[in-house]
Structure formats: structure tokens, C-alpha cells
C-alpha positions as CSV (number, residue, x, y, z in Angstrom):
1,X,18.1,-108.6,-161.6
2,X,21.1,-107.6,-160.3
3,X,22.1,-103.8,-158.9
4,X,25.9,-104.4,-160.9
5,X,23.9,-105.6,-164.0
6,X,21.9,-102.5,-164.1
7,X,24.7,-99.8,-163.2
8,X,26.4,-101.3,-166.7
9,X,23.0,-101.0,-168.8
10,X,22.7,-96.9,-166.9
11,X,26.0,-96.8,-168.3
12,X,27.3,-98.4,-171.1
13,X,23.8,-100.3,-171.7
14,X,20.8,-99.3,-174.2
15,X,17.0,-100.1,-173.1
16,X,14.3,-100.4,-175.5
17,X,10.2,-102.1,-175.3
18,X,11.8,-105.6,-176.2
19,X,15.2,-106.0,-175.2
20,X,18.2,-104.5,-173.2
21,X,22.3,-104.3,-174.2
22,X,25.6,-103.6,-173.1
23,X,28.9,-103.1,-175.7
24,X,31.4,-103.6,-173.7
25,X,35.3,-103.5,-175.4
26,X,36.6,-107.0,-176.0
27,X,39.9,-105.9,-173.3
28,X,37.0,-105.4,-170.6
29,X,36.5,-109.3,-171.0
30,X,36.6,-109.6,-167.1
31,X,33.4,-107.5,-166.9
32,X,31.8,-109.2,-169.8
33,X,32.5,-112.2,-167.7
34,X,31.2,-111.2,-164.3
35,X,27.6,-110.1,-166.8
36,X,27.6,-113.2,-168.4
37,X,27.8,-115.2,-165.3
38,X,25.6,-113.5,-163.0
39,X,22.8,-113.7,-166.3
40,X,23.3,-117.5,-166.4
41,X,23.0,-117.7,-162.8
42,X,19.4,-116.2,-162.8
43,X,18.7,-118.5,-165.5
44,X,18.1,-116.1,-168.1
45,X,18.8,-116.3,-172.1
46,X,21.9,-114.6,-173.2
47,X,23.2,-113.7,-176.7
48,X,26.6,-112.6,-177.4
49,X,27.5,-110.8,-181.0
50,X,30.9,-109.0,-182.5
51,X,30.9,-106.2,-183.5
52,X,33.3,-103.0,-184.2
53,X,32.3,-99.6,-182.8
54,X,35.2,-96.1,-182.7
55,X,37.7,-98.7,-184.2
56,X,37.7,-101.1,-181.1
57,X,36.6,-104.6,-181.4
58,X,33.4,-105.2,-179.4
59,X,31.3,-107.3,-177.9
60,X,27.3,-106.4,-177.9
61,X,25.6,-108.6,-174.7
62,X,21.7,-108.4,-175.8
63,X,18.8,-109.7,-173.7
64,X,14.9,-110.0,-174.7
65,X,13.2,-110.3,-171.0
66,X,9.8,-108.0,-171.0
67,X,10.0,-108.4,-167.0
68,X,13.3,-107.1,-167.2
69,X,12.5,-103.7,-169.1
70,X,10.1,-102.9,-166.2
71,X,13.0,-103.5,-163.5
72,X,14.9,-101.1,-165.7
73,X,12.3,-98.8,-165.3
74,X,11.8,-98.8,-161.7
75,X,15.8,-98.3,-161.4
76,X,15.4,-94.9,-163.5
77,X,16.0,-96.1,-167.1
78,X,14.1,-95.2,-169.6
79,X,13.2,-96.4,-172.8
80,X,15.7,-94.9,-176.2
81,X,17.9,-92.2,-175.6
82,X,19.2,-91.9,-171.7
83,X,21.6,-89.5,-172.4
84,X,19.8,-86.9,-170.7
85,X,17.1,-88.3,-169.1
86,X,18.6,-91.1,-167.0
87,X,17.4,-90.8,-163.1
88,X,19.1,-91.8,-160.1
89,X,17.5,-94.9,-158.4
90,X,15.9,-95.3,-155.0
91,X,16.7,-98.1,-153.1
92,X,18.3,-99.5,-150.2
93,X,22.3,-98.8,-149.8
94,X,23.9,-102.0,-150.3
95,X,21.8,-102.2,-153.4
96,X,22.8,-98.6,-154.7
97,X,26.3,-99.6,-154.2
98,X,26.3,-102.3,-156.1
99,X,24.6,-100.4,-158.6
100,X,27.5,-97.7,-158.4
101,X,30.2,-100.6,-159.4
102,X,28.4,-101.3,-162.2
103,X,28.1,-97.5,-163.3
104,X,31.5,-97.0,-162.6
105,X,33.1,-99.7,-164.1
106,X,31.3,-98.4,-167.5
107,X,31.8,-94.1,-167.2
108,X,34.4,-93.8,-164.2
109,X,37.8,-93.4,-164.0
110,X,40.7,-93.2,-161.4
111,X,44.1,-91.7,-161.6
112,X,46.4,-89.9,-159.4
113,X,46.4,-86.0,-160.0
114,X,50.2,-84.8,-160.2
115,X,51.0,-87.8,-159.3
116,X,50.1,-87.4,-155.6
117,X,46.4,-87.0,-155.3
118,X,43.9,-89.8,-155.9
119,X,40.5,-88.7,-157.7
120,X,37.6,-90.5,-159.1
121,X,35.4,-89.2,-162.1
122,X,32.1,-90.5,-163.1
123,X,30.7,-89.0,-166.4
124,X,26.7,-88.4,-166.8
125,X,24.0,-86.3,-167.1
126,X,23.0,-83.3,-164.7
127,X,20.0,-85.0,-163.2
128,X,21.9,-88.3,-162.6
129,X,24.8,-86.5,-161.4
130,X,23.0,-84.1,-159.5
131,X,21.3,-86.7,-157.4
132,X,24.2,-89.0,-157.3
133,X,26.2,-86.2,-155.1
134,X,23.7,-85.8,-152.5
135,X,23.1,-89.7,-151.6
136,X,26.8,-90.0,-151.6
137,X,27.0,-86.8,-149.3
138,X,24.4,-88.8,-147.1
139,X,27.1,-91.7,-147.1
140,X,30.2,-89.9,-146.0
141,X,31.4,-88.9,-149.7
142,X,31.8,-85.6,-150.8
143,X,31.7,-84.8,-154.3
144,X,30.8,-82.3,-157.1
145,X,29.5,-82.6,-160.0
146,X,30.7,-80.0,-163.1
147,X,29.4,-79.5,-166.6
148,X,31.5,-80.0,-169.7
149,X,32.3,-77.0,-171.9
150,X,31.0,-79.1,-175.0
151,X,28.0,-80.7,-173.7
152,X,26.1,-78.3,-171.6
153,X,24.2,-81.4,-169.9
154,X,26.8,-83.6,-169.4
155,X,29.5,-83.5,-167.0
156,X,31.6,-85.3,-164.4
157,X,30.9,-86.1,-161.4
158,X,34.1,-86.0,-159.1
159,X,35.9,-86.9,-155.6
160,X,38.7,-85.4,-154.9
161,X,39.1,-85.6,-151.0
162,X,40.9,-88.3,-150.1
163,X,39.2,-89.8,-147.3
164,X,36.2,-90.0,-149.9
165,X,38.1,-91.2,-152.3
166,X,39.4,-94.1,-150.5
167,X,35.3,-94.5,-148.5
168,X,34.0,-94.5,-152.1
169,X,36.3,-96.9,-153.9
170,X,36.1,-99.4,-150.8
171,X,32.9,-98.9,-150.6
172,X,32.3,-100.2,-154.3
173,X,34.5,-103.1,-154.5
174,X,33.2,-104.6,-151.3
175,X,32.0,-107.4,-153.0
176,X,35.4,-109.3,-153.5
177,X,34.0,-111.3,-156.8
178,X,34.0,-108.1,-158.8
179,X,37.5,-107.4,-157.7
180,X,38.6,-108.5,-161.1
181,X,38.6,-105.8,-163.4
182,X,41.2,-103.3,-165.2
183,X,39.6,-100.5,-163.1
184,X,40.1,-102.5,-160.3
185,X,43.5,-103.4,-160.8
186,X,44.3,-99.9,-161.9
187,X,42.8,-98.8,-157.9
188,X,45.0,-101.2,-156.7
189,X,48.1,-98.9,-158.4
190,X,46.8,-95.9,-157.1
191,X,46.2,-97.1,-153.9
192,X,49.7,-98.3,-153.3
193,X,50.7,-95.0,-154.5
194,X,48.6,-93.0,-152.4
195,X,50.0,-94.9,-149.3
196,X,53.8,-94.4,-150.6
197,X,52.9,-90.5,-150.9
198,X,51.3,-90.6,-147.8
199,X,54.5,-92.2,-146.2
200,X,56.9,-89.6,-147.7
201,X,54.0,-86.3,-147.1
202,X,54.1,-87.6,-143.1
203,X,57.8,-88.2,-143.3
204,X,58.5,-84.7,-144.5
205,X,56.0,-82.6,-141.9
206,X,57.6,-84.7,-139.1
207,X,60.9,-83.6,-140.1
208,X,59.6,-79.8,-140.3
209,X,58.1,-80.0,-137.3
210,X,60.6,-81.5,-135.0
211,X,62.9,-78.7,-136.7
212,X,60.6,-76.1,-135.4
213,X,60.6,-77.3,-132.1
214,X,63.9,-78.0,-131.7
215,X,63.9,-73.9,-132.8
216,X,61.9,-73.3,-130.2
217,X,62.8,-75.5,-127.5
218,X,66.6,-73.9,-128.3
219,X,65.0,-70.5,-127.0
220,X,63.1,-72.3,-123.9
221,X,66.3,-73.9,-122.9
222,X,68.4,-71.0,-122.6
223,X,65.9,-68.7,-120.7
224,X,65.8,-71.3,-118.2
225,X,63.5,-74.1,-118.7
226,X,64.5,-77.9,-117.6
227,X,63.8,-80.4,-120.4
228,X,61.3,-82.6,-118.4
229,X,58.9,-78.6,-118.1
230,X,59.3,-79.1,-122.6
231,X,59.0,-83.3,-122.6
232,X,55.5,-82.0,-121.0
233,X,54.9,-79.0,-123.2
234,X,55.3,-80.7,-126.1
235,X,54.3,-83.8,-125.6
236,X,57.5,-85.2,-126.3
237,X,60.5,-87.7,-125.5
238,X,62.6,-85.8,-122.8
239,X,65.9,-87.4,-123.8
240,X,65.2,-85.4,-127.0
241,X,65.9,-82.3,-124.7
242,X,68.3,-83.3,-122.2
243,X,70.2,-84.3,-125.5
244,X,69.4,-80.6,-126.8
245,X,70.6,-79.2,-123.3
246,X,73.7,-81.1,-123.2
247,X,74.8,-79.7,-127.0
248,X,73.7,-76.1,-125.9
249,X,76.2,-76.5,-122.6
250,X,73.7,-76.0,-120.4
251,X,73.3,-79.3,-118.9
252,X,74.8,-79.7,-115.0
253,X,77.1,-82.1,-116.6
254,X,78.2,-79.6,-119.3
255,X,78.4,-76.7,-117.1
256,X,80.6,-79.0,-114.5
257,X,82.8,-80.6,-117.2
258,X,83.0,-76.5,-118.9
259,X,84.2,-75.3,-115.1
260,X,86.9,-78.2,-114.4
261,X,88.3,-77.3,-117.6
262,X,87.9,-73.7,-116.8
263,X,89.6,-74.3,-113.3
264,X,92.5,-76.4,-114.7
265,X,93.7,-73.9,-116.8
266,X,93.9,-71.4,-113.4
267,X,95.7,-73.7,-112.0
268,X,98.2,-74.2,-114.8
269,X,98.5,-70.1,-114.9
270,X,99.8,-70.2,-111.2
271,X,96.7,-69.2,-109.6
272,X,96.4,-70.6,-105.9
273,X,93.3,-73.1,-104.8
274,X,92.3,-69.8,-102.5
275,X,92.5,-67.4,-105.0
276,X,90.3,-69.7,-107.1
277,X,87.9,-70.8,-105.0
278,X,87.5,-66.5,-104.5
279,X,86.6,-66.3,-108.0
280,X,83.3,-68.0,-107.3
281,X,84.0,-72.1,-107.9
282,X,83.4,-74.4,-105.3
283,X,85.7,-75.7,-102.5
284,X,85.1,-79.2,-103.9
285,X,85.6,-78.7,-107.4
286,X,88.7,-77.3,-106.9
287,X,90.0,-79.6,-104.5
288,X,89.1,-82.1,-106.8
289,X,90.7,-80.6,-110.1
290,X,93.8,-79.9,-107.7
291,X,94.4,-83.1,-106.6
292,X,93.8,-84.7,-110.1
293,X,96.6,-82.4,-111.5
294,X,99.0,-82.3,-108.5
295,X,97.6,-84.9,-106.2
296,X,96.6,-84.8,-102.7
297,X,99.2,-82.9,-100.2
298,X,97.6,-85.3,-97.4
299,X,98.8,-88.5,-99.5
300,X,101.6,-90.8,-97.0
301,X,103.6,-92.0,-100.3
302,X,104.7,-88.7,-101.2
303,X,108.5,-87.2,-100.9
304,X,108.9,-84.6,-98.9
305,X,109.4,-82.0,-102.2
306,X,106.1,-83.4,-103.5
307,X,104.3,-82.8,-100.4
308,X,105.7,-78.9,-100.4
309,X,105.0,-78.6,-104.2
310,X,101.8,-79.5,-103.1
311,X,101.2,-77.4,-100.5
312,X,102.8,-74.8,-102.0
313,X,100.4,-75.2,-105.5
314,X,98.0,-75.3,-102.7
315,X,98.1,-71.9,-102.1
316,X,99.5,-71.8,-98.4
317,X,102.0,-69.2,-97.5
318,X,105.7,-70.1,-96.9
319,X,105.3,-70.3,-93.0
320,X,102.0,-72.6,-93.5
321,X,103.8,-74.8,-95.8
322,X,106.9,-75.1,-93.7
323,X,104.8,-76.2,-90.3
324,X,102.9,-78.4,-92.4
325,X,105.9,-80.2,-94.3
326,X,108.1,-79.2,-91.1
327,X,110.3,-78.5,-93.5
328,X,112.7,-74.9,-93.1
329,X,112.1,-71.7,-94.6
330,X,114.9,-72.3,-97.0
331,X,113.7,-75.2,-98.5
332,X,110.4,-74.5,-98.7
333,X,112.2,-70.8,-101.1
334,X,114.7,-73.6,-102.9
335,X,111.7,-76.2,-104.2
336,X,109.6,-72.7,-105.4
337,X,112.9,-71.4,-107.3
338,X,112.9,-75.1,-108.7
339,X,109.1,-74.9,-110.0
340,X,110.0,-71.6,-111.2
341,X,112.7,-72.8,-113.8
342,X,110.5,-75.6,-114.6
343,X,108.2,-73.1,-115.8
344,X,105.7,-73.1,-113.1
345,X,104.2,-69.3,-112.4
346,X,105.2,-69.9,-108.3
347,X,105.1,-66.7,-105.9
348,X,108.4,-66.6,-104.4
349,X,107.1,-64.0,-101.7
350,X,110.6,-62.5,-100.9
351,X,111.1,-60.1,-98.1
352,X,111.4,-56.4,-99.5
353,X,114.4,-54.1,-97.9
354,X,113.5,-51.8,-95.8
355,X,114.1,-48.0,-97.2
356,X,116.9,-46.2,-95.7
């Protein structure tokens, strides 16, 4: 006989000395179905009757097998009422699965708990129950079971972890030829649910924690720590953190580009490369920034007024700039006065009378 066969008759089944049932709904035709087939299969005699039970159409499958009732037996049904009484079976796993499909597909349910959680309930006795929860603990499924307020020895059994969930319901519908029930179909739901919530739960904690890195990483950065020391810490991209470093300014690139802009703007005030480079910037920078802004004073194309602009913006003194230009003293003073109206800030460095 088999294991799914039984799990309906612990379930939705009756058991007396001469005969077992099922009454199954008529929209659960696909179980009704996978019964009737799996009977005819073993070769046994099947009757099928109509009948109405809680205002739903049904159909009643009833089966007279004497060797059958014993089976029963041996699987923990027992003859009459099973309401209380019904036992757990013993007997090999794939079997007990089986068995658990069957059960299942008659007292379980599945739904998604505010609309994020999956769980899975089976309704039965305590002893059933009872037992049920440890075998399924010895499987890798953790579950409770919990009485009902109205029936003091009835209750649900339930599985609310997720990774149970998803072992147990696998688990079940292993066999892909029973894959084609409502309960089934309504897993199927869940499941593609489950995933989608899964996507937008991982989605959202990745966001909070990159944010809290990026927090913290901030910090790092400007106490002194190089991205490639946090790519390591955290275990992360370093581009992440030289792009981090570069929006902070504290790149080498950032700090350069902040200093030539820093440096121009002496420059454009009417400070002198020397009195620049005293301020702490680098001889090469400022050469640099000078010659981009006023070109090089060693340049051959020049005019002779460009090349004592030049080395006058340079910094040098009157006498430097006239042996360097070989150019007199008074035109070296008449190109200065000319930068001077043009709004240049240019040291004109006249001689002061002597007192008296």
C-alpha cells in the first residue's frame, strides 16, 4: 500500500474492521486522481460515491481490503475514532515522507505570515504531533507543536523557520508525480514570494551596511588610513575607497589639484615664486603653476617685455631681472609701472630719499 495513500486515510481517511475511506472535496480532484490511480495500479477494487458533507460537494473513495486494515494498523491507525488516538508511524525515511505528503495534503496548510514569512501548519492530535516534531528534528526540521484553545487535544503542528520550511516542503514534494495539487501550486506562490522578499530583505541590509561603512571608513580616511589598509579591513573593493578619498580631498590628486589652485590665486594677488615657495609649496609646483599662467622666462619666442614680465612675476629683483633680460634699469621700472595699471599687484621697489 502506499506511504501517500495512508498519510490521506491518517488524515482525511476513516478505518474500520472491513473497509477504509477518504472524502476528499470534489475541487481536490487532482488528489482524488493521484488515489485512484496509484489503487488501480496495485490492482485493487475501488468504489467511488457523491456525497455532500459542511455544504461542499464530495467525493467518498471506500475500499473493502482485510489485508489492507492490518497495514493500517502497523502504520498507527486504529480502528473508529482517530481523533485522538492516531500514532506516528515507524518506518524508514523515504517512506515517512511520502507518508507526510499524504498527511499534509489532507490537514496542512501554507501561507506567507505578513506577507513575508513562509510557514507550514499541520493540524492533529498531541500524540501524533508530538512525535511528528521530534523525527522531523532528527531530519533537519524544526518545529512545534501548540494546543488549540477549543480542543485541548488538538493542535497544530508548525514550521516557521525558513530554512525548515523550504527542507520540509522540498522534502515532501520530491516525488515530481504528486506535484499536481492546489497545495502544491499554492507552495509554488509562496515560494516565488519568499525569493522576491528575500531579494528586497538582502537588497535593503546591503544598502545599510555599505552606509555604515562608508560612516566609518569616512572617519578611517581622515585619521590617516590609505584605502588599500580599508579594501583589506573590510574585505572590500578599493576603488570604493579611493573614490571615498578623492570626494573627502584627501586623495594625492585632490590635495595637488586643491594646492595648484591654492598657488594660482598667490600668484594672481602679486605674490613672488620665492615668496611662495617660502610658504611651504614645492619648487616644482610652483614653477609649474607659474609658467602655465605666465609662461616660461627661459622660452626663445618671447619679446623682450614678456621675458621681463616674466622675470619680474618671477620674483627676481630689478638688478637680477635687468642682467638676465640685459635690459636697463629704466625699463625693467617702465614694464612694472605698465603691469601696475593693468592691474597687476607689481613691487615697484623705488629708492627712498635719504633724510636730511
Amino acid at each position: 500500500m502506499d506511504p501517500y495513500v495512508i498519510g490521506m486515510i491518517a488524515s482525511d481517511g476513516h478505518c474500520e474492521k472491513n473497509y477504509w475511506s477518504i472524502s476528499q472535496i470534489v475541487d481536490n480532484a487532482s488528489i482524488i486522481a493521484n488515489i485512484c490511480d496509484i489503487q488501480k495500479i496495485s490492482g485493487l477494487d475501488i468504489r467511488e460515491n457523491k456525497g455532500s458533507y459542511s455544504q461542499k460537494e464530495r467525493i467518498i473513495i471506500k475500499n473493502k481490503n482485510i489485508n489492507e486494515i492490518f497495514i493500517l494498523k502497523e502504520w498507527g491507525i486504529p480502528e473508529g475514532n482517530k481523533t485522538y488516538s492516531l500514532s506516528f508511524p515507524e518506518k524508514d525515511n523515504d517512506a515517512i515522507w511520502l507518508y507526510m505528503l499524504g498527511f499534509f495534503e489532507g490537514d496542512g496548510s501554507i501561507y506567507l505570515e505578513g506577507n513575508k514569512y513562509p510557514r507550514a501548519s499541520i493540524v492533529s492530535c498531541q500524540k501524533w504531533g508530538m512525535a511528528c516534531c521530534d523525527w522531523l528534528r532528527d531530519n533537519g526540521v524544526l518545529s512545534f507543536w501548540s494546543y488549540d484553545k477549543r480542543h485541548p487535544k488538538i493542535g497544530n503542528l508548525y514550521i516557521k523557520q525558513i530554512d525548515s520550511v523550504l527542507k520540509f516542503m522540498n522534502s515532501i514534494y520530491s516525488r515530481k508525480e504528486f506535484a499536481n495539487t492546489n497545495k502544491f501550486q499554492k507552495w509554488q506562490e509562496v515560494r516565488i514570494r519568499l525569493n522576491y522578499c528575500q531579494i528586497s530583505g538582502r537588497k535593503v541590509a546591503i544598502a545599510k551596511e555599505k552606509k555604515h561603512m562608508k560612516e566609518e571608513a569616512t572617519k578611517l580616511l581622515k585619521s590617516g588610513a590609505t584605502p588599500q589598509e580599508l579594501a583589506d579591513k573590510f574585505n572590500y573593493n578599493v576603488t570604493f575607497f579611493r573614490k571615498l578619498n578623492t570626494e573627502l580631498g584627501l586623495s594625492k590628486k585632490a590635495q595637488t589639484k586643491r594646492k595648484e589652485k591654492e598657488i594660482e590665486s598667490l600668484f594672481r594677488d602679486g605674490k613672488s615664486g620665492a615668496d611662495i615657495e617660502r610658504m611651504g609649496y614645492s619648487y616644482k609646483l610652483v614653477s609649474r603653476i607659474r609658467n602655465s599662467l605666465y609662461g616660461s622666462f627661459q622660452t626663445r619666442s618671447k619679446s623682450k617685455e614678456e621675458k621681463v614680465r616674466n622675470l619680474i612675476l618671477f620674483g627676481l629683483s630689478n638688478k637680477e631681472v635687468c642682467e638676465k633680460s640685459k635690459s636697463s634699469q629704466s625699463y625693467v621700472i617702465k614694464v612694472k609701472k605698465k603691469m601696475v595699471k593693468e592691474g597687476l599687484k607689481v613691487r615697484l621697489n623705488k629708492r627712498r630719499k635719504k633724510d636730511g
